[in-house]
MIDREN-776415 format. One record per residue (C-alpha): z, y, x; residue in one letter. Coordinates in steps of 0.25 Angstrom, whole numbers, plus 2048, in hexadecimal, padded with zeros to 3 digits. Example, Ala and Ser with C-alpha at 12.3 -4.5 7.8 and 13.67 -1.06 7.14 Angstrom:
BEGIN
pz = 81F, py = 7EE, px = 831, code = A
pz = 81D, py = 7FC, px = 837, code = S
This chain:
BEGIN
pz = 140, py = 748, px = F2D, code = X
pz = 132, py = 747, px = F34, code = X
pz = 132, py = 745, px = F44, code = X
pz = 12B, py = 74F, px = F4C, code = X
pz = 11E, py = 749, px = F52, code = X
pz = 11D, py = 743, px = F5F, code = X
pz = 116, py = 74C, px = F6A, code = X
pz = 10B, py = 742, px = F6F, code = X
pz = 102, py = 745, px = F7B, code = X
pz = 0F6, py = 73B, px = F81, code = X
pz = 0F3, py = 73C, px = F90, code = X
pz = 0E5, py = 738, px = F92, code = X
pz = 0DA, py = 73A, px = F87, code = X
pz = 0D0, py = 733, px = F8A, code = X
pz = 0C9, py = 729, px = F7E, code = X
pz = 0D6, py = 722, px = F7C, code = X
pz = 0E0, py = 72E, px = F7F, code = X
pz = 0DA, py = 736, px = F74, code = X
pz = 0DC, py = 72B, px = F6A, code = X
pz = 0E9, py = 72F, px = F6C, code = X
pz = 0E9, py = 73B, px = F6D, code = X
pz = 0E2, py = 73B, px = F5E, code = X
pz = 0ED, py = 734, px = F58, code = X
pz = 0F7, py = 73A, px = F5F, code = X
pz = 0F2, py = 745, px = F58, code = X
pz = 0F1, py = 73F, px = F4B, code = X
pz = 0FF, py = 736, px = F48, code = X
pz = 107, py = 73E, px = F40, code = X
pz = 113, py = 73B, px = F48, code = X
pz = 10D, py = 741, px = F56, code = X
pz = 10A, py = 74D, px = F5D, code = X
pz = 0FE, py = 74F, px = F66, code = X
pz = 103, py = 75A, px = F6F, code = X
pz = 0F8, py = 758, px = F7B, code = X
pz = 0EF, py = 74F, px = F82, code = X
pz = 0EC, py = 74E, px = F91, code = X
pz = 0E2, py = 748, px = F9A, code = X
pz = 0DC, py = 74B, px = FA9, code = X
pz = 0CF, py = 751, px = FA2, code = X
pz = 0D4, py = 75D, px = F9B, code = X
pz = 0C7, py = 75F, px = F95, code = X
pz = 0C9, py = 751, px = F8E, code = X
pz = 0D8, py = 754, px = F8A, code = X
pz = 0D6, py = 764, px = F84, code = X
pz = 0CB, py = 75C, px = F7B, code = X
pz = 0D5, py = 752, px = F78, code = X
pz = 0DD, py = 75B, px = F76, code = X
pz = 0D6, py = 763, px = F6C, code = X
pz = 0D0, py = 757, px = F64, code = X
pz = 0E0, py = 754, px = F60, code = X
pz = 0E6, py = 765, px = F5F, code = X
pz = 0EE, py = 761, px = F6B, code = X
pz = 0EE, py = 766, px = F7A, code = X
pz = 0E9, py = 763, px = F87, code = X
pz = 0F5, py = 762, px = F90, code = X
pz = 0F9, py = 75C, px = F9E, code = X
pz = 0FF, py = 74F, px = FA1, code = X
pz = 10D, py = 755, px = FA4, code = X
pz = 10D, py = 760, px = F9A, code = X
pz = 109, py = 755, px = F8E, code = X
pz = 115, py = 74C, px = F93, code = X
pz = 11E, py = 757, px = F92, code = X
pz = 119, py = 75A, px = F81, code = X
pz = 118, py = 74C, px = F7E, code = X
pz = 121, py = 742, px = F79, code = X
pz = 116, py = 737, px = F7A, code = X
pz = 109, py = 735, px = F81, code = X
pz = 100, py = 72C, px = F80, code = X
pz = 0F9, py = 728, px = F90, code = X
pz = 0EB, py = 726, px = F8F, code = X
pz = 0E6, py = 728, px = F9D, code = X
pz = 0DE, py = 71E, px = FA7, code = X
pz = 0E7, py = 712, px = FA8, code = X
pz = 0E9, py = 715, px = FB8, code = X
pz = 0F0, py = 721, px = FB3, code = X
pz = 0FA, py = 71B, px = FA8, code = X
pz = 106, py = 719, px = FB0, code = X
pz = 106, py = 726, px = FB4, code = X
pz = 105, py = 72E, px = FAA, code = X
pz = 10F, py = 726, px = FA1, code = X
pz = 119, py = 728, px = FAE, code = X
pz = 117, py = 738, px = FAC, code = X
pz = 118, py = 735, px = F9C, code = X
pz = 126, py = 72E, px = F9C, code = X
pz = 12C, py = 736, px = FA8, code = X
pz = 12A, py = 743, px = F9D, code = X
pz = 130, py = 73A, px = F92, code = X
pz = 124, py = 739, px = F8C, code = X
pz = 122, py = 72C, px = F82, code = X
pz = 113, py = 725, px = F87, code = X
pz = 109, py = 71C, px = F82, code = X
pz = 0FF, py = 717, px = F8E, code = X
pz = 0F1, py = 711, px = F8B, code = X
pz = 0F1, py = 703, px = F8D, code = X
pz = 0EF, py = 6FE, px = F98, code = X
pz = 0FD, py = 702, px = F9B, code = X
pz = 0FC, py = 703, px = FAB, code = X
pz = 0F5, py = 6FD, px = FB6, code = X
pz = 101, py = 6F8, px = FBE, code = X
pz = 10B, py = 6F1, px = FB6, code = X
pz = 115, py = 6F3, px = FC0, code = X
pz = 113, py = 703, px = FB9, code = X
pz = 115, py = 6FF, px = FAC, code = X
pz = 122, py = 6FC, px = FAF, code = X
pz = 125, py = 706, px = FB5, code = X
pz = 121, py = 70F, px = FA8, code = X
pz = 129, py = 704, px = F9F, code = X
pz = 133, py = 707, px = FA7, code = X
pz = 133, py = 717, px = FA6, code = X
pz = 131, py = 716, px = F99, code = X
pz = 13D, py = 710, px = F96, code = X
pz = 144, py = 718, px = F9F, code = X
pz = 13F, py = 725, px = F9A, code = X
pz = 13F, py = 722, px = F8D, code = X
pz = 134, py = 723, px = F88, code = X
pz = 129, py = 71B, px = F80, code = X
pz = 11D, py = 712, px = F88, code = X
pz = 113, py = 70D, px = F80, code = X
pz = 106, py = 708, px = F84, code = X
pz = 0F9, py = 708, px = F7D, code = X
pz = 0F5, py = 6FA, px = F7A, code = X
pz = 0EE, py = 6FD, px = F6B, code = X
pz = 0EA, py = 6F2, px = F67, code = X
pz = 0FA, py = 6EF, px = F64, code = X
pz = 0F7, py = 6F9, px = F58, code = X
pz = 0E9, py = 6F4, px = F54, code = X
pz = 0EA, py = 6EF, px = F45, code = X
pz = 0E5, py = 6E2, px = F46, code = X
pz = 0F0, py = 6E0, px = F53, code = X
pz = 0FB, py = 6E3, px = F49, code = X
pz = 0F7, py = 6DA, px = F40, code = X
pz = 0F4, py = 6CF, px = F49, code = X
pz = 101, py = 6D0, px = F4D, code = X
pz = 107, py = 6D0, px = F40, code = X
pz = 0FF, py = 6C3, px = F3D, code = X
pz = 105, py = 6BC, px = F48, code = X
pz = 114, py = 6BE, px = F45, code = X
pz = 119, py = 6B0, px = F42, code = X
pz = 10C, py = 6AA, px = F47, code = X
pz = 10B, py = 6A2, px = F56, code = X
pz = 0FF, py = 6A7, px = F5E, code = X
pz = 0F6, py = 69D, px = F65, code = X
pz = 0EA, py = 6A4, px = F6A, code = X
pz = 0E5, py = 6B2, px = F6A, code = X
pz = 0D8, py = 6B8, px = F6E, code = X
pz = 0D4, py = 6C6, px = F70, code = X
pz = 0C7, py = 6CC, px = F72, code = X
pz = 0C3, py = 6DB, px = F77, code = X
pz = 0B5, py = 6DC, px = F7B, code = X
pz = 0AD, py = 6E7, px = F7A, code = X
pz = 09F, py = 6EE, px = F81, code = X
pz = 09E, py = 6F7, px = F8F, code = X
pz = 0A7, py = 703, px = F8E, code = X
pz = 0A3, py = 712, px = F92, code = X
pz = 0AF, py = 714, px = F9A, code = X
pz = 0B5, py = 710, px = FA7, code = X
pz = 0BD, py = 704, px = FA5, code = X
pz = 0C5, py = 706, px = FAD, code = X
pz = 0D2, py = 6FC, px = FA8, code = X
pz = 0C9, py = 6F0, px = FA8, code = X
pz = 0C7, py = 6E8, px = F9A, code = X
pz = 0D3, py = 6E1, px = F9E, code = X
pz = 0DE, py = 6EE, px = F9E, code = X
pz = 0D2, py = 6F6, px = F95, code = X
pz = 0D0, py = 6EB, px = F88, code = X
pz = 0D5, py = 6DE, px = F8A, code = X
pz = 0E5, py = 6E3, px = F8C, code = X
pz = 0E6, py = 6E6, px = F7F, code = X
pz = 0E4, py = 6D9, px = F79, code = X
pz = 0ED, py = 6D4, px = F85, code = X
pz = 0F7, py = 6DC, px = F7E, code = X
pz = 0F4, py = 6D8, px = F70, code = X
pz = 0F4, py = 6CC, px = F73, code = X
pz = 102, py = 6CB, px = F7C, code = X
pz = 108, py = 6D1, px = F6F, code = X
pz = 103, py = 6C7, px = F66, code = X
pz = 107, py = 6BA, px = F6D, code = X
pz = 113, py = 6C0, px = F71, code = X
pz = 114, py = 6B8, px = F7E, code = X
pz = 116, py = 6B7, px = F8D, code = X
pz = 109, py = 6B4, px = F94, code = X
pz = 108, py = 6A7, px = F9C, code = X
pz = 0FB, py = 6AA, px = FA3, code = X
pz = 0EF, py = 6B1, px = FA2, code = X
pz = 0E0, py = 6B0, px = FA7, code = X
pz = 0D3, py = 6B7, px = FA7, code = X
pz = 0C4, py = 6B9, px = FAB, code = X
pz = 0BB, py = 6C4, px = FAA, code = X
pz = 0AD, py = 6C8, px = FAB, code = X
pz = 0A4, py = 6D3, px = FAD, code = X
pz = 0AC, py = 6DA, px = FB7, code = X
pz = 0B9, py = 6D9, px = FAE, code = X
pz = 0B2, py = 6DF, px = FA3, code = X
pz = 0B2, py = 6D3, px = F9C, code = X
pz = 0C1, py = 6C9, px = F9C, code = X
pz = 0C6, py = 6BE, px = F96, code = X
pz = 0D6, py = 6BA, px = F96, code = X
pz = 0DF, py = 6B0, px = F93, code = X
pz = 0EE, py = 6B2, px = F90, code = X
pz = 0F8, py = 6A6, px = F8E, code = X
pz = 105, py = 6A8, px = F86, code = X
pz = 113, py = 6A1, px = F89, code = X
pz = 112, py = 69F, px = F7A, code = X
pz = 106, py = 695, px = F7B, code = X
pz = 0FD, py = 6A1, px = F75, code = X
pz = 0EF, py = 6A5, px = F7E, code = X
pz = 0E7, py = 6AF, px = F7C, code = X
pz = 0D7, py = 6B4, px = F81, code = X
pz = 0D4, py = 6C3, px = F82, code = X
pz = 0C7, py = 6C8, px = F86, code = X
pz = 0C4, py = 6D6, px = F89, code = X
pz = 0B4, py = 6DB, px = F8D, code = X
pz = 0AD, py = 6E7, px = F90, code = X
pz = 09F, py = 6E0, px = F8F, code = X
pz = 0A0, py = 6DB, px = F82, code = X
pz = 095, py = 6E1, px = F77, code = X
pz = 09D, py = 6DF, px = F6C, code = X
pz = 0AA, py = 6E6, px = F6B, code = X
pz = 0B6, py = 6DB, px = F65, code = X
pz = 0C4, py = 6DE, px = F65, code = X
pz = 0CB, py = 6D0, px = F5E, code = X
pz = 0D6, py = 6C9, px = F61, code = X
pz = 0DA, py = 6BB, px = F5A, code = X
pz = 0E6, py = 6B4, px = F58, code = X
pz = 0E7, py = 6A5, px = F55, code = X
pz = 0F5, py = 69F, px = F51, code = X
pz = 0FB, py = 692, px = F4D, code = X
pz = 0F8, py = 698, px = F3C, code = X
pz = 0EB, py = 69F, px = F40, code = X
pz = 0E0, py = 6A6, px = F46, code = X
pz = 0E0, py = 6B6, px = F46, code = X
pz = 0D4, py = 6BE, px = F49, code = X
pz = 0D6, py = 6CD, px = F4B, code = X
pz = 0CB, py = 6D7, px = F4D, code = X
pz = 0CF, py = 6E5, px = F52, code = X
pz = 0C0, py = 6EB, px = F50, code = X
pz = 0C0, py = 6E7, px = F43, code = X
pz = 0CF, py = 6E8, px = F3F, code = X
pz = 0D0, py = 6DA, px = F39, code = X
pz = 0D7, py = 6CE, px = F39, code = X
pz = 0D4, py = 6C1, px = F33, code = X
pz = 0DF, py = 6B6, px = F32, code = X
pz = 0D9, py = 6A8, px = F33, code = X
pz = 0E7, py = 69D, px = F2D, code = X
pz = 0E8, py = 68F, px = F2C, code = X
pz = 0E3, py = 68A, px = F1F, code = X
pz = 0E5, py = 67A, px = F1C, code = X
pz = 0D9, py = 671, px = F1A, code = X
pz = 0DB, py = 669, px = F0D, code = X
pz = 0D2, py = 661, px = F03, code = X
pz = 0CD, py = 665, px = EF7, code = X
pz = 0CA, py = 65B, px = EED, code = X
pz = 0BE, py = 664, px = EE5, code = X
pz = 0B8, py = 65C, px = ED8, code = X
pz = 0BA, py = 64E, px = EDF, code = X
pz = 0B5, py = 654, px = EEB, code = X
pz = 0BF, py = 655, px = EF6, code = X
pz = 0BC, py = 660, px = F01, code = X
pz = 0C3, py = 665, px = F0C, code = X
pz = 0C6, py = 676, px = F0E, code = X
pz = 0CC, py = 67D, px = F19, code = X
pz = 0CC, py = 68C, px = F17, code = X
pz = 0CC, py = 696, px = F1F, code = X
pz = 0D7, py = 6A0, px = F1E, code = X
pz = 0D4, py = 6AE, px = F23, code = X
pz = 0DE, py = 6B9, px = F20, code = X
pz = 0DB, py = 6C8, px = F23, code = X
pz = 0E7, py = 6D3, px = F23, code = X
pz = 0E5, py = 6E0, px = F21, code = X
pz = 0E5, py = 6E8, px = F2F, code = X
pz = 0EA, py = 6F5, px = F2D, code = X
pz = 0E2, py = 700, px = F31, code = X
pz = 0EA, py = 709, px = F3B, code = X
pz = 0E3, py = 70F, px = F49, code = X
pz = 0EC, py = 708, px = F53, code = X
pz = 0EE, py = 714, px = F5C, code = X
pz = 0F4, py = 71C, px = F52, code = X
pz = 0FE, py = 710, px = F4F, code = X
pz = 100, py = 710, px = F5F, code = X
pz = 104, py = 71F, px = F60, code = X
pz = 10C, py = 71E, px = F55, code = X
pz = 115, py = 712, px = F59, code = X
pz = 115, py = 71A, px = F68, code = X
pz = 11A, py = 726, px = F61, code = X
pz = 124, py = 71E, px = F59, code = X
pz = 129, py = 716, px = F65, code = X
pz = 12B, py = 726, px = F6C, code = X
pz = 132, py = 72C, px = F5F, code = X
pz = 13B, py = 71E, px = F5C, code = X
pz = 13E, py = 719, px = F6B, code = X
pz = 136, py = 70C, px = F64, code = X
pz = 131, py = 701, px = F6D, code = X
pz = 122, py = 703, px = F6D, code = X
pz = 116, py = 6F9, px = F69, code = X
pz = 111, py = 6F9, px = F76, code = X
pz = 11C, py = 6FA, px = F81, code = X
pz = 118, py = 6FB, px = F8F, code = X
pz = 11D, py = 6EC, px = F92, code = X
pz = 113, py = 6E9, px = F87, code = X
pz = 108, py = 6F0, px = F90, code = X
pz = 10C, py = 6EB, px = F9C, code = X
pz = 10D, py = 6DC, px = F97, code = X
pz = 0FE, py = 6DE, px = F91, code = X
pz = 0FA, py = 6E5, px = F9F, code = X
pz = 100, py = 6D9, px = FA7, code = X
pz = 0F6, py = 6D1, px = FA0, code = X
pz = 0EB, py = 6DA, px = FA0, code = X
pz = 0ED, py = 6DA, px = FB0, code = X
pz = 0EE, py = 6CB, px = FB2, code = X
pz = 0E0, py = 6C9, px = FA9, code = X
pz = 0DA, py = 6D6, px = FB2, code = X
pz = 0DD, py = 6CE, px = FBF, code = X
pz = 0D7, py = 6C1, px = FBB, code = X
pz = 0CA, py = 6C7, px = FB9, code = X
pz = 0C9, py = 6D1, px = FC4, code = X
C-alpha cells in the first residue's frame, strides 16, 4: 500500500528557493501545497509556475509537514525556530546560521520537538561527491585540494565567498577525510573576494581550498591524492579520472631492452542524477522514517566552525 505524499512548503523563493520549490513539485513522493516570501508579487508567480498557492509564513507551517528555508542567512535561525515549534520538519540553506551558539540551539529543539533538521550543503549529493566517496572506502587520504572559482556576480554577496562558495568544499572535504582538525590558516585578496585556506587533519591528511569571485574562468574541482593514487574530480564536467600506481619494469624487445612505466587512468561512470532532487528526497525520507539525515545540523555547524575561523583570518 502506497504512502500518501508529504505536504512540502518552501519559505523564500528567490533563485535558490524556487529550485525547490520545482522539485518539490515534481518528486512523485511530495506535495507542494504553498510557497511564501516577503514579496508577494514574487511568491503568487512562484506560486503559479508550480499549480501551488501563495501563503503566509504561519499559515504554510501550519499545512506543511516539511519546508524547505531559503531566506537571507541573517534570517535562518528564525524562521526554522517558528518551523519546529509548529512541528514542522526543515531543511535550511547552507550556511546554516550566523552564530553557531544558534545552531545549537536549533539542534537542540529539533531534537526535542521531534522533528527532522537538515541543512542544505548540496554538494554532499552531487554525483562526482558520491562517487569520490565511494573511491576512497578502504583508501588512506594524504592530501586534497579543492577549487571554486568563478567571475563577479550580479548580486549582493552578502555571505562573503568564504560562507557563499568555499563552505561547501569545507564540508566536502570534512566528510572525506573523516577527521578532527589540528589547525587551519588563511589569506585573502581583493577585499575577501578572493581566499586561500589550509586545513590540517589529526590523521596527517592536509587539504588547500580556494574559493574566488574574481576569477574569469569558472572551475569547480577537488582532487584527492592517497597512498594507491591520484583522484581528480570535476563537477562542471561531471567526471572523474583515477590516476593508480603501475610498476616500472624492463622489457627485453628483439634483443633490445627498454624500460616502460605506464600510466593507469581509470574513469567510472558517474551517474546522472540532479543533486537537488536527491537532497529533497533523502529530507523527505529522513521525515517520513524518523532516518538520520545526510546532512545533520552537527555536520553544518562543524563545516560553519571552519568556514568562520578562515573568514577571520582574512578580514
Amino acid at each position: 500500500m502506497n504512502e500518501a505524499p508529504v505536504d512540502a512548503g518552501v519559505i523564500g523563493v528567490g533563485t535558490m528557493g524556487s529550485h525547490h520549490a520545482r522539485v518539490y513539485a515534481e518528486l512523485p513522493d511530495t506535495t507542494l501545497v504553498g510557497v511564501a516570501d516577503q514579496d508577494e508579487t514574487r511568491a503568487e508567480s512562484i506560486a503559479d509556475d508550480y499549480g501551488t498557492t501563495a501563503r503566509s509564513r504561519q499559515t504554510l507551517f501550519e499545512r506543511a509537514d516539511v519546508v524547505s528555508v531559503a531566506v537571507p542567512t541573517n534570517f535562518h535561525a528564525q524562521v526554522a525556530e517558528e518551523a519546529i515549534d509548529a512541528g514542522t520538519s526543515v531543511l535550511i540553506e547552507k550556511p546554516f546560521v550566523r552564530d553557531p551558539d544558534r545552531g545549537v540551539e536549533l539542534c537542540e529543539r529539533a531534537d526535542g520537538a521531534d522533528v527532522t533538521l537538515q541543512v542544505g550543503h548540496i554538494e554532499r549529493f552531487n554525483p562526482v561527491v558520491r562517487m569520490l566517496k565511494r573511491i576512497l572506502a578502504g583508501e588512506v587520504p594524504i592530501s586534497f585540494d579543492a577549487r571554486r572559482l568563478g567571475p563577479p556576480i550580479d548580486r549582493d554577496p552578502t555571505d562573503g565567498v568564504v560562507l557563499d562558495l568555499m563552505i561547501h568544499d569545507i564540508d566536502v572535504m570534512l566528510t572525506l577525510a573523516d577527521s578532527p582538525v589540528s589547525d587551519v590558516a588563511a589569506t585573502g585578496a581583493a577585499d575577501g573576494q578572493r581566499v586561500s585556506a589550509y586545513i590540517e587533519f589529526e590523521s596527517g591528511a592536509f587539504g588547500s581550498l580556494a574559493a574566488s569571485r574574481v576569477t574569469q574562468k569558472k572551475v569547480r574541482d577537488i582532487s584527492v591524492t592517497t597512498e594507491e593514487c591520484h583522484i581528480e574530480s570535476d563537477y562542471n564536467d561531471q567526471q572523474i579520472e583515477i590516476h593508480r600506481h603501475s610498476l616500472p619494469e624492463f622489457v627485453d624487445h628483439d634483443g633490445d631492452v627498454r624500460f616502460r612505466h605506464e600510466n593507469i587512468i581509470e574513469r567510472p561512470m558517474i551517474e546522472n542524477r540532479e543533486p537537488l532532487k536527491a537532497q529533497l528526497s533523502d529530507f523527505v525520507t529522513s521525515h517520513r522514517e524518523g532516518t538520520v539525515p545526510e546532512v545533520t545540523g552537527q555536520d553544518a555547524l562543524r563545516a560553519l566552525r571552519i568556514a568562520r575561523r578562515i573568514r577571520a583570518e582574512t578580514t
